[in-house]
N, C-alpha and C positions, 0 to 999 in steps of 0.2 A: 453709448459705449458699454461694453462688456468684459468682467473678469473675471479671473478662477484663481482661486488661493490652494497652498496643495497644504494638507492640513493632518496633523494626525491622532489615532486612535488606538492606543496600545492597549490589549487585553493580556492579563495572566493568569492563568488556574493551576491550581495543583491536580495532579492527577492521583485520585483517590485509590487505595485498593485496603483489602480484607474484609473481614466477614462478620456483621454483626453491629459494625460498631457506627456510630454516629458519622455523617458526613459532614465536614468542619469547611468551612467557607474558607476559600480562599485567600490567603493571605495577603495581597498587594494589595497595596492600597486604592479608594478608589479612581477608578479612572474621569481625566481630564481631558476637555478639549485643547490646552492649551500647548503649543507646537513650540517644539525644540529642531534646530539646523539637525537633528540625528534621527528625527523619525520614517519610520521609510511607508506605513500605511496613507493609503492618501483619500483624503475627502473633497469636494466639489464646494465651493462655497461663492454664492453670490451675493450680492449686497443690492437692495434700492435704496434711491432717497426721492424725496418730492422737492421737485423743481417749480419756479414760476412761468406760467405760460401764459398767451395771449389770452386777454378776457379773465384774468385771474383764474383759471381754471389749472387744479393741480395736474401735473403731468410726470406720468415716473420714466424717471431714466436708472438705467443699467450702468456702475460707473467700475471700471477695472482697478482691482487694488488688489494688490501682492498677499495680503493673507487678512483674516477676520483680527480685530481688535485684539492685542494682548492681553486686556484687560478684563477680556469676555470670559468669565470662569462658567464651566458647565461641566460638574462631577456625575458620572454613574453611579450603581449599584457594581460590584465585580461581576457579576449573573444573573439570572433570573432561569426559574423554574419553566420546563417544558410543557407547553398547553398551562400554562398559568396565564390568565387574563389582567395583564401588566401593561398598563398606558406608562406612555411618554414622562406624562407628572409623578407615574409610580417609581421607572425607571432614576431620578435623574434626582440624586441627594443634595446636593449642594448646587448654587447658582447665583449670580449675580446677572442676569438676562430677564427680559417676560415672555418666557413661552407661549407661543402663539397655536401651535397645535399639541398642549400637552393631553388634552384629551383622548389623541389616538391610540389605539391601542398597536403594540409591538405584537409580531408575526412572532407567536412561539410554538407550532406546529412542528417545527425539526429544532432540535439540537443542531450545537457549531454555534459560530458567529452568524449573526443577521443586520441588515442593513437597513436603517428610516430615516428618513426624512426628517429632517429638525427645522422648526420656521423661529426666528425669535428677535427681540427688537431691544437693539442695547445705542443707548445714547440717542435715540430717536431714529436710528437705522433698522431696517429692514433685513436679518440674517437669514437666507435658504443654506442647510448645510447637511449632508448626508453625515450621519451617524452609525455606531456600531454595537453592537452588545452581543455577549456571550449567553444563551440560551444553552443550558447543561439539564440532565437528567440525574437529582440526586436523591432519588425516593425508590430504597430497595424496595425486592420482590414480596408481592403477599400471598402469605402462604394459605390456601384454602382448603386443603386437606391432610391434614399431616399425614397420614398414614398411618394412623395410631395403632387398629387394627388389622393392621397388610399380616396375608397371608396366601401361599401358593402352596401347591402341594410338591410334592417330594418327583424330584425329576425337571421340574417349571423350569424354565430359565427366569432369574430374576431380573426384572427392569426396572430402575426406580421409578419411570415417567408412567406406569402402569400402577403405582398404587399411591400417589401423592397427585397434590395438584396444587400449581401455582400459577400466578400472573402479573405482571409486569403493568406497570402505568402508563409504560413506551414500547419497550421492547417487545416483541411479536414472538422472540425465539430467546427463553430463560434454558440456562444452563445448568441439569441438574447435573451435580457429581456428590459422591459419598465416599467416606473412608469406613473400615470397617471389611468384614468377610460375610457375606450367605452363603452359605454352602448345600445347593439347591440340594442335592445327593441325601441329606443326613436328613431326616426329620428333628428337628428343635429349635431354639428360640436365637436371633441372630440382633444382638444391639450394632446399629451401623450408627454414622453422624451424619446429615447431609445438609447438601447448600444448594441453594439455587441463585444464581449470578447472571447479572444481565451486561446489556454491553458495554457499558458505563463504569463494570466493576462493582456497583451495588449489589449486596449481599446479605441473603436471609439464612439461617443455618437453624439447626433443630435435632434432637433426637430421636429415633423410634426405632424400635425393634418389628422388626421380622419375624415371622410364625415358617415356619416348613414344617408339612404335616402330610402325613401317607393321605389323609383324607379328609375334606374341609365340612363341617360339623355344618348342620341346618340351623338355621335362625330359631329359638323358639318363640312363639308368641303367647307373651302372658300381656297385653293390654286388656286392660279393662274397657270394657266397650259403653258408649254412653247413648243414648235413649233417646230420640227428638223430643219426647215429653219433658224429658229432666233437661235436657238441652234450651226446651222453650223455657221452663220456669225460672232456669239459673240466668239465663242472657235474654229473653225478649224483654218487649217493653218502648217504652217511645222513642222516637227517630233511631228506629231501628226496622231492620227486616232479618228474617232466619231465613238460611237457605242451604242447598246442595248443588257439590258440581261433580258431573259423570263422565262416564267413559265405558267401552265396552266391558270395563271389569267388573262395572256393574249387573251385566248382560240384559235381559227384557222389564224391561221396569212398567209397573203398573200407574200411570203417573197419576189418576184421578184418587188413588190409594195415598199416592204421598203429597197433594192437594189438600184430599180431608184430615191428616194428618197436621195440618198446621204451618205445611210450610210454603213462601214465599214466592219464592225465584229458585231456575236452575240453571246451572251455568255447564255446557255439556263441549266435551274435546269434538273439535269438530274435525280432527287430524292430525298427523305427524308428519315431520319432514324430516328422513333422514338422508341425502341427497337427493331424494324425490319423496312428491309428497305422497300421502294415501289416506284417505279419508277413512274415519271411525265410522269399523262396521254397522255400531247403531245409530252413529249419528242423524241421519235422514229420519228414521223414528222417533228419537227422542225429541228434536227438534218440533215436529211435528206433534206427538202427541203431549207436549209439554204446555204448548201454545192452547191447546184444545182442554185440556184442563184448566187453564186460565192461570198458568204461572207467567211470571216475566223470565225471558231467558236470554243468554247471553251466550259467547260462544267463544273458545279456545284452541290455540296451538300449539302442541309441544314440538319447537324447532330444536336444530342443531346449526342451524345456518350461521354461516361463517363469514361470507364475503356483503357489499353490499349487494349484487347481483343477486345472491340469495334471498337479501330480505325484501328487494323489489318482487322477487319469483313467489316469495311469501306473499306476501299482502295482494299481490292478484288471484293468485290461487283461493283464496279465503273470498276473494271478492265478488270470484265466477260461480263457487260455491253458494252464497247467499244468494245471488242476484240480484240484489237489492232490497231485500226482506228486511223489515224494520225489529232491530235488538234494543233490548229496553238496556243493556251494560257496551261500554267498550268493547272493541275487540280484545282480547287479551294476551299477550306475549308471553310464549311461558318457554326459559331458556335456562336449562338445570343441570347440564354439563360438566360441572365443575369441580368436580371429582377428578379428572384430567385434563384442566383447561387448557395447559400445554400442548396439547398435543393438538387443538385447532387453530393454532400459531396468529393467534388474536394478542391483544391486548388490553386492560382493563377500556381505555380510552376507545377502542374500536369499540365493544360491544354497545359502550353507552352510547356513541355514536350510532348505532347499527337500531338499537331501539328508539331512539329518535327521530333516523329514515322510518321505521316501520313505522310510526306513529303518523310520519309526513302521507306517506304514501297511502296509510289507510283514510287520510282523511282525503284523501286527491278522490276514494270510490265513496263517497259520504258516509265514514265512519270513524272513529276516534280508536285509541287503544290507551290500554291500561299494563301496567308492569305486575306480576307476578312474582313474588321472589319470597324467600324466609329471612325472618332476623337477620340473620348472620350475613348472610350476603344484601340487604337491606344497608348493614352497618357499612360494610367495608369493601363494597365492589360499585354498588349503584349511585352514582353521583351525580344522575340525571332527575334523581325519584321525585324531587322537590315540584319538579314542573309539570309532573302528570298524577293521573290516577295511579293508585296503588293497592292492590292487594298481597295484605300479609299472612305468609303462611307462620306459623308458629303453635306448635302443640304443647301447650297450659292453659290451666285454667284459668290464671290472669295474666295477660303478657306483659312484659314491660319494656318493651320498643316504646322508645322517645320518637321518633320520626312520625308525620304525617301518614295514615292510610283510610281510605274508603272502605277496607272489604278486611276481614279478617278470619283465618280459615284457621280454628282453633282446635278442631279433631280430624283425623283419616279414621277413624273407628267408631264412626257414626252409625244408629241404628234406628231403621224409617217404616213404618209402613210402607210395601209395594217396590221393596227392595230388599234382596235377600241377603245380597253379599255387603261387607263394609261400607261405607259413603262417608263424603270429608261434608264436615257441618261449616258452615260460612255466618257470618254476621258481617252486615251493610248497612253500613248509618249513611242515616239521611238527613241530617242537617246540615 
């Protein structure tokens, strides 16, 4: 015989709002399985027990009963975080049952309410019971560019999503708004206040000032430029390798020059994708005469790719390009946008996702891949980095990134035999 108990599961949240301030948990208390005549959500709940059957052999029957034990106490958490990897036994604070599948883990992929299965065994019975929990999004926007230096000239229209940049944990589409005036018309200095708000209501806020100027001033460059010589005496040495990675900005490079010169490996852009791809005009040379000098070399993309569709289109493109040519590094992922990451209506959770396809799919053509990134976005966007290679950009002379990396690119104003213009100097440990 067969029965269903209607059973329920009441959630309450507060619905948060303003800017800045701490997301404060819920106030109700926690939720209970235990059913009141006035509850109107309904759960499915079945019971076995073991019976005696012929030959002593157990035999389960299905026995119909009006509702699960009163007795059976089973408390939530009020919520749980979005894409937080949260089982059953994390989910569920109090109890008097033995959870039979607390090891599952709960569906936190969307916000709202979500539904799992509870298996649990009180009094030597058998409970199958659908359950519920509130998956919320309470992790404001992080701000990746403040704008510190925004500046447009006199006439521009001002857009804030043009000189800031932010990203969302969930949200795909952050809302910037500002108080304050620019007064595109007048050349001078404009203090606004702005926030960025996601759907949730979470809220980052900041200030910066605005430049309008008749005419936007050239960069000057006073870096000091550093020597492979001085480069090799200050960072070579054991389980390590010195090296450089190119691009056509380098333009015809001598490679057997920067060979005898001491260095390693080269790690050369082997294209761009900005909704299509286009291969580095020197890359087929460099590639080539790199090999023939006798460096190890390895090879790079600077994407913009946005969807997964993109990053499958990536990783074949790079794969018809090699044709199978053996790299002594990863493929490498180089994805540096984030100056207005808004405006690729991604989310922090997408991209990581997006480089961990790339990663899948380069190994589906027999290659691996490595992440790319700088400090800063190392600390507070990549939270995949733990389970791949990594190369860190970061320009000092001593870095102090805590985080695991392979590869460490500590100048763009590197200076080489058989290369005229600037080169980024790398360091690759090998143990």
């Amino acid at each position: 015989m067969k029965f269903t108990k209607a059973t329920a599961f009441i959630l309450s949240f507060l619905l948060l709002t303003g800017c800045s301030k701490p997301v404060a948990k819920p106030a109700s208390a926690p939720v209970s399985t235990t059913t009141s005549p006035t509850t109107t959500n309904v759960s499915q709940t079945s019971v076995t027990v073991a019976t005696e059957a012929v030959a002593t052999q157990p035999a389960t029957t299905t026995m119909a009963v009006s509702e699960p034990p009163a007795e059976a106490l089973i408390e939530g958490k009020d919520s749980i975080e979005v894409y937080s990897e949260t089982s059953i036994n994390d989910f569920i604070v109090n109890t008097n049952v033995e959870l039979l599948n607390g090891d599952e883990l709960i569906d936190t992929s969307q916000t709202g309410v979500v539904e799992f299965p509870l298996t649990y065994i009180y009094n030597g019975t058998t409970y199958n019971q659908s359950f519920e929990c509130l998956v919320q999004d309470t992790i404001a926007p992080t701000l990746l560019n403040s704008g510190g230096s925004a500046m447009i000239e006199t006439g521009e229209a001002f857009e804030l999503t043009n000189v800031v940049g932010v990203a969302d944990n969930y949200d795909r589409n952050v809302r910037l708004t500002y108080e304050g005036t620019v007064n595109s018309s007048v050349a001078g200095k404009y203090p606004i206040h702005a926030y960025a708000t996601d759907a949730s209501g979470n809220c980052t806020d900041w200030n910066l000032t605005v430049t309008v100027t008749d005419e936007i001033p050239q960069a000057e460059d006073n870096n000091s430029r550093l020597s492979f010589e001085s480069f090799q005496a200050n960072y070579g040495g054991e389980n390590r390798k010195l090296g450089i990675d190119v691009s056509k900005w380098q333009g015809d490079i001598d490679f057997n020059a920067v060979k005898n010169a001491g260095c390693d490996f080269a790690i050369m852009r082997i294209g761009t994708y900005y909704d299509e791809h286009s291969m580095d005009k020197f890359y087929q040379d460099n590639i080539r005469k790199a090999k023939e000098a006798g460096l190890e070399v390895g090879v790079y993309l600077y994407t913009t790719a946005n969807t997964e569709a993109e990053i499958k289109e990536n990783a074949k493109w790079i794969a018809d390009q090699l044709g199978g040519q053996k790299l002594d590094f990863p493929v490498v992922f180089d994805w540096e946008s984030f100056g207005n990451f808004q405006q690729y209506e991604m989310s922090i959770h997408d991209l990581n996702s997006y480089f961990e396809l790339f990663n899948s799919e380069m190994e589906n053509y027999g290659y691996s891949a490595m992440l790319y990134s700088s400090k800063n976005f190392l600390n507070n966007f990549w939270y995949v980095k733990n389970d791949y290679p990594v190369w860190l950009a970061h320009y000092t002379d001593s870095t102090d990134y805590v985080g695991d990396y392979d590869m460490w690119q500590m100048s763009c104003y590197g200076k080489i035999d058989g290369i005229n213009a600037d080169v980024d100097l790398n360091i690759l440990y090998t143990d």
